[in-house]
N, C-alpha and C positions, 0 to 999 in steps of 0.2 A: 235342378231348379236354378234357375238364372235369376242374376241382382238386376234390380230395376234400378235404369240410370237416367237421371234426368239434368239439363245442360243447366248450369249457373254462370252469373255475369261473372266474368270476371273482376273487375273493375268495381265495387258497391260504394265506395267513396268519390265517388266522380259526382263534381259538381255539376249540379241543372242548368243549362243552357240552352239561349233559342236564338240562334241566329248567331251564335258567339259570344253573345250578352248574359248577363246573370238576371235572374229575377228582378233585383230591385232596382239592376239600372235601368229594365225594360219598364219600371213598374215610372219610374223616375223620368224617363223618352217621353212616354204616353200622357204621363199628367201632362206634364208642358206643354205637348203640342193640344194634348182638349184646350188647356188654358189660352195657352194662343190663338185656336180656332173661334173657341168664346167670344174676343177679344176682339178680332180680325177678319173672321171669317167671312164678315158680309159683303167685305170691302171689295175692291176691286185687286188689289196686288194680293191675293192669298197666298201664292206660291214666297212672295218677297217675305211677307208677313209671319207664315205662319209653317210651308213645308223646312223653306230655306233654314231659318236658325235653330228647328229639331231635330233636320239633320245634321247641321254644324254643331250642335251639342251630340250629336250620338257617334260622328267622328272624333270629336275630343276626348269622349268615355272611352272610344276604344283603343283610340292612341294613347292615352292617359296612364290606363290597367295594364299597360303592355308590360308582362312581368310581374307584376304586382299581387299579391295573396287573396283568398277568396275577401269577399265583402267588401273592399278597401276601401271605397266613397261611404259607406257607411262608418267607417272605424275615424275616417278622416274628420267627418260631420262630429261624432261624437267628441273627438277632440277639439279644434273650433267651439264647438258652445262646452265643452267643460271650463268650470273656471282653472284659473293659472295658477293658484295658489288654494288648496285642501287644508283646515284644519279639523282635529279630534273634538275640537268645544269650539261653541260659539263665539264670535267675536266680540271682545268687549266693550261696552260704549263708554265706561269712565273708568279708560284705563289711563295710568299715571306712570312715569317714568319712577323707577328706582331711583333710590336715594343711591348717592356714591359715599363711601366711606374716605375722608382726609388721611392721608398718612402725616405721622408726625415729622415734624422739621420743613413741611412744606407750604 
């Protein structure tokens, strides 16, 4: 009786890509240029208007990542709008300076 062998990827952590691009900067290309075609589209300079600067953002996405860990315009985004300063409790609205204590002889 012979073992039934069947091929596996090797690779099962390999991130999704199409064309070189990851998901969401594809997902990030595509809005921009609808938005721009929206915008622009009817005009006469389409190509100035609306191919031109989704491809000059999809060259700067990929020279940008060069190196860079999965996600990274997303992680980056998230930092940008996090605030700069976290506290554990709310911030207070009538808060007062501590009182200093005098030392004697002075």
């Amino acid at each position: 009786m012979a073992l039934k062998v069947t091929s596996v990827s090797q690779c099962l952590e390999k991130k999704l890509q199409v064309m070189g691009f990851e998901i969401p900067d594809l997902l990030f290309i595509f809005f921009l240029l609808s938005i721009l075609n929206f915008i622009f589209g009817a005009g006469a300079g389409k190509f100035f208007l609306v191919w031109l600067p989704a491809l000059a953002v999809a060259l700067l996405i990929r020279i940008g990542k060069r190196g860079k860990p999965d996600n990274y315009i997303l992680h980056l985004g998230r930092f940008w709008l996090r605030p700069k300063a976290l506290w554990a409790f709310p911030e207070s609205k009538a808060f007062q300076t501590p009182p200093f204590l005098k030392r004697k002889g002075a």
